[in-house]
DRENPA-3360 file (N, C-alpha, C; in nm, 2 decimals, always signed):
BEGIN
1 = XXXXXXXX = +0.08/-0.12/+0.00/+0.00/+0.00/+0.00/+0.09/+0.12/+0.00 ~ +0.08/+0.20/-0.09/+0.14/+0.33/-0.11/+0.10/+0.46/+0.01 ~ +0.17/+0.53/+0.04/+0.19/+0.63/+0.15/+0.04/+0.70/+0.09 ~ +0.05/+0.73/-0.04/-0.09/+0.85/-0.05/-0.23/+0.73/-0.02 ~ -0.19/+0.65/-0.05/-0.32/+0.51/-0.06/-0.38/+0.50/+0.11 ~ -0.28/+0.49/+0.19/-0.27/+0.49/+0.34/-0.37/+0.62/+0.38 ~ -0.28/+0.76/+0.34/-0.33/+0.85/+0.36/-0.44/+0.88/+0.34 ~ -0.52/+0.83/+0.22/-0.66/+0.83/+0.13/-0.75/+0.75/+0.25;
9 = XXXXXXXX = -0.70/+0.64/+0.27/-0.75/+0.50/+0.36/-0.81/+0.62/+0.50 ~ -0.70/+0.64/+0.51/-0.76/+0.72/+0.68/-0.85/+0.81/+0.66 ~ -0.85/+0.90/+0.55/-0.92/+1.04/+0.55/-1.04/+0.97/+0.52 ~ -1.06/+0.85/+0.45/-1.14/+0.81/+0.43/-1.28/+0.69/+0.51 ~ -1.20/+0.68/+0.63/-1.27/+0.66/+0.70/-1.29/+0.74/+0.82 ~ -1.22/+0.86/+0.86/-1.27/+0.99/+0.90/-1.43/+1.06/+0.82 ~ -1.35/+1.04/+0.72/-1.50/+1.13/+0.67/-1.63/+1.06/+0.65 ~ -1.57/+0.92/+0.66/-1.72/+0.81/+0.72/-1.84/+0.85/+0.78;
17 = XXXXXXXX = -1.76/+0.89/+0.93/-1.85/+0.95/+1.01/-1.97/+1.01/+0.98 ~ -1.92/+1.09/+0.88/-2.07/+1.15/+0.83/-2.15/+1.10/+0.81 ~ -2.15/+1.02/+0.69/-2.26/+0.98/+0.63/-2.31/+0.88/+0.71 ~ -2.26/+0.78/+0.81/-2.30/+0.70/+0.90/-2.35/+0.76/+1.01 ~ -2.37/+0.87/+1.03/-2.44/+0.96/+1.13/-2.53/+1.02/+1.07 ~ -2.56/+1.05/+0.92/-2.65/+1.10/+0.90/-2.74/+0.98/+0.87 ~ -2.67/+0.83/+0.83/-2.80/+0.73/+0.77/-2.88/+0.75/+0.93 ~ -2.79/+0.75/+1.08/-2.86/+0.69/+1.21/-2.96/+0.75/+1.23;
25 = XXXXXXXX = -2.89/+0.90/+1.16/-3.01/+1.04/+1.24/-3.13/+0.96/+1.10 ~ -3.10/+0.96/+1.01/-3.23/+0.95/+0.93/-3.35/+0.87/+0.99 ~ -3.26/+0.74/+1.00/-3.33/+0.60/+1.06/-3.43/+0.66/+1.18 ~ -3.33/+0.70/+1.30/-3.35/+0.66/+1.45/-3.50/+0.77/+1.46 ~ -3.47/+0.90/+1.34/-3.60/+0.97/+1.35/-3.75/+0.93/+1.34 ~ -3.77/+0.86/+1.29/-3.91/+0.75/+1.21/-3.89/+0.60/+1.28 ~ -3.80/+0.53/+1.38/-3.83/+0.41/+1.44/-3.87/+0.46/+1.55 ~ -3.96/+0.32/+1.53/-4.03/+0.28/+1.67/-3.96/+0.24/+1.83;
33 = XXXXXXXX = -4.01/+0.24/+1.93/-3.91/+0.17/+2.02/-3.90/-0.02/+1.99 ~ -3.83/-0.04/+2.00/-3.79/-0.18/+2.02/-3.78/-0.26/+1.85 ~ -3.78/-0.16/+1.76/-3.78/-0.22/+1.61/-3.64/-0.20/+1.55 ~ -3.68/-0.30/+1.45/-3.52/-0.30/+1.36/-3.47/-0.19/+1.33 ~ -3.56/-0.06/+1.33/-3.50/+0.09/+1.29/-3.43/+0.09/+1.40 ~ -3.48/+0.12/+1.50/-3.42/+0.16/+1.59/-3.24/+0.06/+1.64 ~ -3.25/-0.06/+1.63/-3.15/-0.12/+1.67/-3.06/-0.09/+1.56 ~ -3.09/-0.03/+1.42/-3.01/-0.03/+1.29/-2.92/+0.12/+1.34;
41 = XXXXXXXX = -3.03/+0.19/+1.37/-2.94/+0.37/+1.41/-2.83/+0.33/+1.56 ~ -2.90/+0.21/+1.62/-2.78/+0.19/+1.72/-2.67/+0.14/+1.72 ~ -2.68/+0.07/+1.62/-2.51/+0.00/+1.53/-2.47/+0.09/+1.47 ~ -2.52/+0.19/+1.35/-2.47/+0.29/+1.30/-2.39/+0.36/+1.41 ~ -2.45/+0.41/+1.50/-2.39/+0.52/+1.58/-2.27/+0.39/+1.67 ~ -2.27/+0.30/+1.69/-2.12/+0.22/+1.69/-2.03/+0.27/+1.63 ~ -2.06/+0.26/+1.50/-1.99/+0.26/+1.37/-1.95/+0.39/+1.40 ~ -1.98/+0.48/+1.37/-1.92/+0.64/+1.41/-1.81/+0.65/+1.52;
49 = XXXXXXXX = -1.91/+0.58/+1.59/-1.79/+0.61/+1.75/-1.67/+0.52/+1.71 ~ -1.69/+0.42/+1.64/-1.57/+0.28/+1.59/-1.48/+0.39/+1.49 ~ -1.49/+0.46/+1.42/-1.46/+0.53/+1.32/-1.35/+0.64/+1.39 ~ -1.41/+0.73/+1.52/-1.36/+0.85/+1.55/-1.25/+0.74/+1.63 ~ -1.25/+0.60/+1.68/-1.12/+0.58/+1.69/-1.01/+0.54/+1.61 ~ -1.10/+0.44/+1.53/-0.97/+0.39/+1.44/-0.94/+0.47/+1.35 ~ -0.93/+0.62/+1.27/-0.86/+0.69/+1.19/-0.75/+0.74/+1.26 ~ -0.76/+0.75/+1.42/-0.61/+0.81/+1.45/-0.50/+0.72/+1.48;
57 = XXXXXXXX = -0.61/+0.55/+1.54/-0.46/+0.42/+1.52/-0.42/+0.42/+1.38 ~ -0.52/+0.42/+1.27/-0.40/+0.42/+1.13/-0.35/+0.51/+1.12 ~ -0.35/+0.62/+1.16/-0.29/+0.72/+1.10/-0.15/+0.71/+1.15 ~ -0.17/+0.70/+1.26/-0.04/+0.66/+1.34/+0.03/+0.54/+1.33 ~ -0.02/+0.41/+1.28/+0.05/+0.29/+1.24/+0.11/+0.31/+1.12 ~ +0.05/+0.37/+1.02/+0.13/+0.43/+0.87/+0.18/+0.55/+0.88 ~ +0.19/+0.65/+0.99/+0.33/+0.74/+1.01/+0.27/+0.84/+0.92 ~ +0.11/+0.82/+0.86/+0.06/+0.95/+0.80/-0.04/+1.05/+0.86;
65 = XXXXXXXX = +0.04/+1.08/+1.04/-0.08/+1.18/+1.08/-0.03/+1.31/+1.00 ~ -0.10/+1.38/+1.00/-0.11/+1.54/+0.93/-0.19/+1.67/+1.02 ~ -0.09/+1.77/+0.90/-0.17/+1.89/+1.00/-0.33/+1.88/+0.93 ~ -0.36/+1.83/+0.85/-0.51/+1.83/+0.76/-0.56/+1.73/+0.85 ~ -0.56/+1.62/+0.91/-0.60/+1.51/+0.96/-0.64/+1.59/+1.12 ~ -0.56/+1.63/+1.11/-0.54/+1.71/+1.27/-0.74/+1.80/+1.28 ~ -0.70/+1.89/+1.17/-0.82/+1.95/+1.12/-0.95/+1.90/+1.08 ~ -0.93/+1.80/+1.02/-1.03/+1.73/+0.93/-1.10/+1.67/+1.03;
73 = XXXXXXXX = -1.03/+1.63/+1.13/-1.10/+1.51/+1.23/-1.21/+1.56/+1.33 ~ -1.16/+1.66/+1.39/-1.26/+1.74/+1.46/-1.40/+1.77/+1.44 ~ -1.34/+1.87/+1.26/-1.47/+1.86/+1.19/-1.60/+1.77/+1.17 ~ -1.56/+1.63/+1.15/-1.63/+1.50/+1.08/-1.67/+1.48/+1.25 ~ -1.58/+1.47/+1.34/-1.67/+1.49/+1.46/-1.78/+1.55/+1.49 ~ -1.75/+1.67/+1.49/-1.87/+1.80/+1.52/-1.98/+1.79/+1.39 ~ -2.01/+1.75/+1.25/-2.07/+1.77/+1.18/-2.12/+1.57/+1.21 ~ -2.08/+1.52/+1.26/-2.19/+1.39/+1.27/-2.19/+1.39/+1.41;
81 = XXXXXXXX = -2.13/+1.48/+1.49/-2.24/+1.49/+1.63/-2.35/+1.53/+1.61 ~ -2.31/+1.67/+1.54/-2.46/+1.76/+1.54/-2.60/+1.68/+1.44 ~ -2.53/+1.63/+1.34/-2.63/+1.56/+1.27/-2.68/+1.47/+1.35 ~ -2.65/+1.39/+1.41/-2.71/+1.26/+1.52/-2.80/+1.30/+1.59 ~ -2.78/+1.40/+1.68/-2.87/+1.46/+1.84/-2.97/+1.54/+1.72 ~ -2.91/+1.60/+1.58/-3.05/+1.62/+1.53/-3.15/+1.55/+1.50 ~ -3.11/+1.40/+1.45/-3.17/+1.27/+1.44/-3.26/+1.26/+1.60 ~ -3.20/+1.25/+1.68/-3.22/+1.24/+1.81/-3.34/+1.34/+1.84;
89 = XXXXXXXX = -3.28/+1.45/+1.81/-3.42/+1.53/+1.92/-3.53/+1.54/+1.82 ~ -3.53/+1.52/+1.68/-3.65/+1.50/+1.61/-3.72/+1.36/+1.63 ~ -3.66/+1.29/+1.69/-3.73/+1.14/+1.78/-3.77/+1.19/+1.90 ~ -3.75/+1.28/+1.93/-3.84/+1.33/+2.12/-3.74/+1.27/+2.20 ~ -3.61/+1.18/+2.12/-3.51/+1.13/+2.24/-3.42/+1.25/+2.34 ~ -3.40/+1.36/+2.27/-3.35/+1.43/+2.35/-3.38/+1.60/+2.33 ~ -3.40/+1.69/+2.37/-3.45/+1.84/+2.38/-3.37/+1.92/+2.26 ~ -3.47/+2.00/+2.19/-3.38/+2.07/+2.07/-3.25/+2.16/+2.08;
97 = XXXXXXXX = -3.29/+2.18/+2.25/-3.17/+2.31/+2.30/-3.04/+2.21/+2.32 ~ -3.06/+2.12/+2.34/-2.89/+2.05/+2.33/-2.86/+2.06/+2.19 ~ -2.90/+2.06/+2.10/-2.86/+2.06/+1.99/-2.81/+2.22/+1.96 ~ -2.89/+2.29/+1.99/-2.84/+2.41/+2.00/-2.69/+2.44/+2.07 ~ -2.68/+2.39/+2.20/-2.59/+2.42/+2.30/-2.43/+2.36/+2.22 ~ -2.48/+2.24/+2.15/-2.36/+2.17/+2.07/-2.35/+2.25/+2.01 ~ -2.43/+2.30/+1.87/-2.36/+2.39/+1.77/-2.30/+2.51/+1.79 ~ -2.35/+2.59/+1.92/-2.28/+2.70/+1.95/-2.13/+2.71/+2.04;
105 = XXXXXXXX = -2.09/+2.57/+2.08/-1.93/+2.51/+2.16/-1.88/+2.54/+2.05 ~ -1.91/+2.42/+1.92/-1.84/+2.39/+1.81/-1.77/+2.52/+1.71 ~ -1.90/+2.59/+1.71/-1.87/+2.73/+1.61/-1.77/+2.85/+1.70 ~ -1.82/+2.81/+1.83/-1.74/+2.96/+1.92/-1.58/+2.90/+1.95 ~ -1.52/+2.73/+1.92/-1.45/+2.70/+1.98/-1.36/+2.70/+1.85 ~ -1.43/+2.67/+1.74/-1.36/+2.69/+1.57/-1.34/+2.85/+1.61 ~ -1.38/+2.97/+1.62/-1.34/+3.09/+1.62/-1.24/+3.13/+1.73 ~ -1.25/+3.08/+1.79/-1.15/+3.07/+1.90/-1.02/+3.04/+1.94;
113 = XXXXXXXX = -0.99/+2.92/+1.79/-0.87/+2.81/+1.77/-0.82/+2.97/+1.63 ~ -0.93/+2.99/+1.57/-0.88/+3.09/+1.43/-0.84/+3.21/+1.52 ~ -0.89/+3.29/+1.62/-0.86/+3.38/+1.65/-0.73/+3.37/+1.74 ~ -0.65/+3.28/+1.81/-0.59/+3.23/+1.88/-0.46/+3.19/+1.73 ~ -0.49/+3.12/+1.61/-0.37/+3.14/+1.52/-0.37/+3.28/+1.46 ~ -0.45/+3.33/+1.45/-0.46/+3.47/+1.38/-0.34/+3.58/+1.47 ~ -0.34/+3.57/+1.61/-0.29/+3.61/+1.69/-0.13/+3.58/+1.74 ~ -0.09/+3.44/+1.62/+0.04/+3.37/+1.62/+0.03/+3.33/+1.80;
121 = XXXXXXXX = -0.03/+3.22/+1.85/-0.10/+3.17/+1.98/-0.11/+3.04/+1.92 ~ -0.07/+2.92/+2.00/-0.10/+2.79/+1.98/-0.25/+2.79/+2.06 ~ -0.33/+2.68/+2.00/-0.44/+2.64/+1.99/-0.50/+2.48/+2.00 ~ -0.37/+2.45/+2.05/-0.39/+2.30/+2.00/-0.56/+2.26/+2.10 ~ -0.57/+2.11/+2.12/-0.63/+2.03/+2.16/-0.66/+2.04/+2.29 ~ -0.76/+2.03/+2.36/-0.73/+2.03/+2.47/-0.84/+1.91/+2.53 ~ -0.77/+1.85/+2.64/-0.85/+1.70/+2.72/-1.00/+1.76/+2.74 ~ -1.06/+1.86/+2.82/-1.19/+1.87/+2.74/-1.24/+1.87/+2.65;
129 = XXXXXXXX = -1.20/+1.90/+2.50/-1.28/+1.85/+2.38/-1.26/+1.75/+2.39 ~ -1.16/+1.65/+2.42/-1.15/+1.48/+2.41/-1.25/+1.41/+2.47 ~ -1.26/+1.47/+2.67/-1.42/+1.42/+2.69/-1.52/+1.47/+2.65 ~ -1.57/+1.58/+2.62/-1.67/+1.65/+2.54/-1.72/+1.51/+2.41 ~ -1.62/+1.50/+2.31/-1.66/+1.38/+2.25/-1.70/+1.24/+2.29 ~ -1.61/+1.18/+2.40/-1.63/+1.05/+2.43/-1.82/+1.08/+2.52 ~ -1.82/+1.23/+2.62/-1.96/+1.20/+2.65/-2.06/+1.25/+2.55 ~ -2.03/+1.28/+2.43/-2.14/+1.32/+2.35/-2.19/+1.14/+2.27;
137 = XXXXXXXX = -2.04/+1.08/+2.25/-2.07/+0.97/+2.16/-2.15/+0.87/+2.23 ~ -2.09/+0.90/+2.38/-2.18/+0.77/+2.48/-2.34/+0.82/+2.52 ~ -2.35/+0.95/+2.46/-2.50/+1.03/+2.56/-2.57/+0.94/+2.38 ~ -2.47/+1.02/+2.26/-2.64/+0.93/+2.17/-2.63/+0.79/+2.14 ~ -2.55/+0.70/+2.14/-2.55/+0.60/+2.16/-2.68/+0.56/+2.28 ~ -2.61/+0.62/+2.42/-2.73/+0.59/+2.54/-2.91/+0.61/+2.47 ~ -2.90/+0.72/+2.41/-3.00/+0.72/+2.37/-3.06/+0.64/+2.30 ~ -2.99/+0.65/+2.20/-3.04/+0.54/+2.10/-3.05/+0.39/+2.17;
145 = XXXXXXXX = -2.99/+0.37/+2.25/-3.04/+0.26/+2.32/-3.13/+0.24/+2.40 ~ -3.18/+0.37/+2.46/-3.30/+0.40/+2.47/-3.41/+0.32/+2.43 ~ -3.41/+0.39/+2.29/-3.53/+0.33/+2.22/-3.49/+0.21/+2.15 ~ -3.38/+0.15/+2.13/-3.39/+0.04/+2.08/-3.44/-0.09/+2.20 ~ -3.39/-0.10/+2.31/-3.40/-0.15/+2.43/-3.52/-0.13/+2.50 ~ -3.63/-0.01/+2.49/-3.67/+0.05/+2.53/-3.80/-0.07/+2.58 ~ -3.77/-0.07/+2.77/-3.83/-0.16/+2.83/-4.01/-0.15/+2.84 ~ -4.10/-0.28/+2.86/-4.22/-0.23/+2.84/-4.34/-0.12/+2.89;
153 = XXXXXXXX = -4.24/-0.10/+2.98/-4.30/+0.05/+3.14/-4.21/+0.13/+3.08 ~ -4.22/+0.22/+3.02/-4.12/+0.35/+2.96/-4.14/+0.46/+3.07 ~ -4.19/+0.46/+3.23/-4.20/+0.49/+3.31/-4.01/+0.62/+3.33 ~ -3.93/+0.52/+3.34/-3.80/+0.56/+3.39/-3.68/+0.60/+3.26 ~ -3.77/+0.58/+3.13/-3.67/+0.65/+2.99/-3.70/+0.79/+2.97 ~ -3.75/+0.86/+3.04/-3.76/+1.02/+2.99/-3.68/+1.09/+3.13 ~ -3.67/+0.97/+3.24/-3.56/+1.05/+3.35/-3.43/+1.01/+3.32 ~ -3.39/+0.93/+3.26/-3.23/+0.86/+3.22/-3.25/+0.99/+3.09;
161 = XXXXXXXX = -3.36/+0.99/+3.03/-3.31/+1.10/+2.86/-3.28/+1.22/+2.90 ~ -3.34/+1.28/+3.00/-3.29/+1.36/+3.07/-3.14/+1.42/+3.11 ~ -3.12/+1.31/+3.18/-3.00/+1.30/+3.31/-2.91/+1.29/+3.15 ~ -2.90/+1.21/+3.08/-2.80/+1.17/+2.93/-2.79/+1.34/+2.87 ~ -2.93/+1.42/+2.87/-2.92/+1.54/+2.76/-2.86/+1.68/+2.87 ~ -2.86/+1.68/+3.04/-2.80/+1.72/+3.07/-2.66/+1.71/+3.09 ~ -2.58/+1.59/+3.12/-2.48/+1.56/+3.10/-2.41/+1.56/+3.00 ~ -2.43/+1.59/+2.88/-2.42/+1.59/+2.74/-2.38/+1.72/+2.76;
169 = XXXXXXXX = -2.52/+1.80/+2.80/-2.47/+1.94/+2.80/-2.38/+2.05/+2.91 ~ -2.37/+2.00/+3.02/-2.26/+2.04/+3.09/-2.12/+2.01/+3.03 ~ -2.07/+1.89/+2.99/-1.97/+1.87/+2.96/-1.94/+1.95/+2.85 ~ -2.03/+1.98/+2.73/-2.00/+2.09/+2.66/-2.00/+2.22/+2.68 ~ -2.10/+2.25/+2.77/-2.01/+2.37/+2.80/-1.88/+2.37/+2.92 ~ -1.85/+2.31/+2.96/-1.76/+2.29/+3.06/-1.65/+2.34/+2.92 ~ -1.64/+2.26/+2.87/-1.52/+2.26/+2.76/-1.54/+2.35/+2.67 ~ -1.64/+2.43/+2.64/-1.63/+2.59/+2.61/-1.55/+2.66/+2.70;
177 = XXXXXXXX = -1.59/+2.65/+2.78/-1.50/+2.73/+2.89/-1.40/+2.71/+2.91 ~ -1.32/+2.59/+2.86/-1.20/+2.56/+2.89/-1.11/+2.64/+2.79 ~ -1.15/+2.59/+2.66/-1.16/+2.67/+2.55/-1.08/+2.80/+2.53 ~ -1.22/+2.88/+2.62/-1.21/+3.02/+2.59/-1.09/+3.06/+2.74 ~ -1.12/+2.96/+2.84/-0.99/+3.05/+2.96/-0.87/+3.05/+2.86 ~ -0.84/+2.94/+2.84/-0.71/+2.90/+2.74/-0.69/+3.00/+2.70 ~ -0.76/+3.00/+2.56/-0.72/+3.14/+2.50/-0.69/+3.26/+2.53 ~ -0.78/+3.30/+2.64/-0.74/+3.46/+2.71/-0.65/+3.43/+2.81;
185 = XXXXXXXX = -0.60/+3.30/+2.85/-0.49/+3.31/+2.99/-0.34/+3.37/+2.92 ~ -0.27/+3.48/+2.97/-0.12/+3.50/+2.90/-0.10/+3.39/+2.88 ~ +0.01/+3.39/+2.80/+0.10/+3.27/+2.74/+0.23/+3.35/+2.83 ~ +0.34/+3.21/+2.85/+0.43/+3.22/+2.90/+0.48/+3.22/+2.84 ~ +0.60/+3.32/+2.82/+0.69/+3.34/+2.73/+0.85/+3.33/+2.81 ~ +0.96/+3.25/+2.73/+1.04/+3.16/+2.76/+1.14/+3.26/+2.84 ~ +1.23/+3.22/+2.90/+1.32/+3.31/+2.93/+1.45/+3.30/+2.91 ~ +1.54/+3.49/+2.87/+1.64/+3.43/+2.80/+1.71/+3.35/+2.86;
193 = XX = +1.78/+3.24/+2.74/+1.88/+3.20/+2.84/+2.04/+3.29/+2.90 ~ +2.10/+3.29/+2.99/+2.21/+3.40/+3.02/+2.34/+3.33/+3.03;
% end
């Protein structure tokens, strides 16, 4: 396998994510609880979360991470989160304002990383967006298992959809906020050596 073939291979299962988050959101919107739709958008959204990991083990076993991969990934993140919970809250699985609360992290933390290079400021990554993702991927998964699972007393699934769409949403903002201190905290600058 050739270096660009490698490189194709990864971006190419990075940019998966999308469309396997958009088939789940399609699906999970129109299934019922406990039907094949529903268990179908729950494998899908596996598949995504299977996806946001295995592009950065190959990338790293073929020695082709990049600064585009760096970029690209996040993106294909944030654009099949937000597609999902939209799938999601048009199922009544979780409140339209999370969806909201996601796209306004994503957009103010993208201006944040530009305004921060604009300013010649590192920007990198920070362990908040990392759990930000792992509890967004586990809140719609949870969901979606929800309804796939969804026991015959649905008594106790609108307090767990709950508890899932607040937790979902603190953690993103928590990591807005990390975000934005980052950015405004001085930067340390080295000292000469004498």
């Amino acid at each position: 396998m050739t270096r660009r073939s490698q490189q194709g291979l990864v971006i190419f299962v990075t940019a998966s994510r999308v469309p396997l988050a958009a088939a789940a959101a399609a699906i999970v919107a129109f299934a019922s609880a406990r039907s094949p739709g529903a268990w179908a958008a729950l494998a899908l959204l596996l598949a995504v979360e299977a996806t946001d990991a295995l592009d950065g083990v190959l990338a790293r076993h073929f020695g082709v991470a990049s600064r585009f991969g760096e970029l690209f990934d996040p993106y294909c993140d944030s654009v099949a989160r937000l597609v999902t919970y939209f799938g999601l809250a048009s199922a009544g699985l979780c409140p339209w304002w999370l969806v909201l609360v996601m796209a306004l992290r994503d957009v103010s933390v993208a201006y944040i990383r530009i305004m921060c290079a604009v300013a010649g400021r590192a920007a990198a990554a920070r362990l908040s967006g990392k759990l930000k993702a792992i509890v967004q991927g586990a809140g719609a998964i949870a969901l979606a298992a929800s309804l796939a699972i969804a026991p015959a007393a649905e008594t106790p699934l609108p307090v767990l959809r709950s508890a899932v769409a607040w937790a979902v949403a603190a953690v993103t903002v928590w990591s807005l906020a990390d975000y934005f201190a980052a950015a405004v905290r001085p930067q340390k600058t080295a000292r000469p050596v004498k």
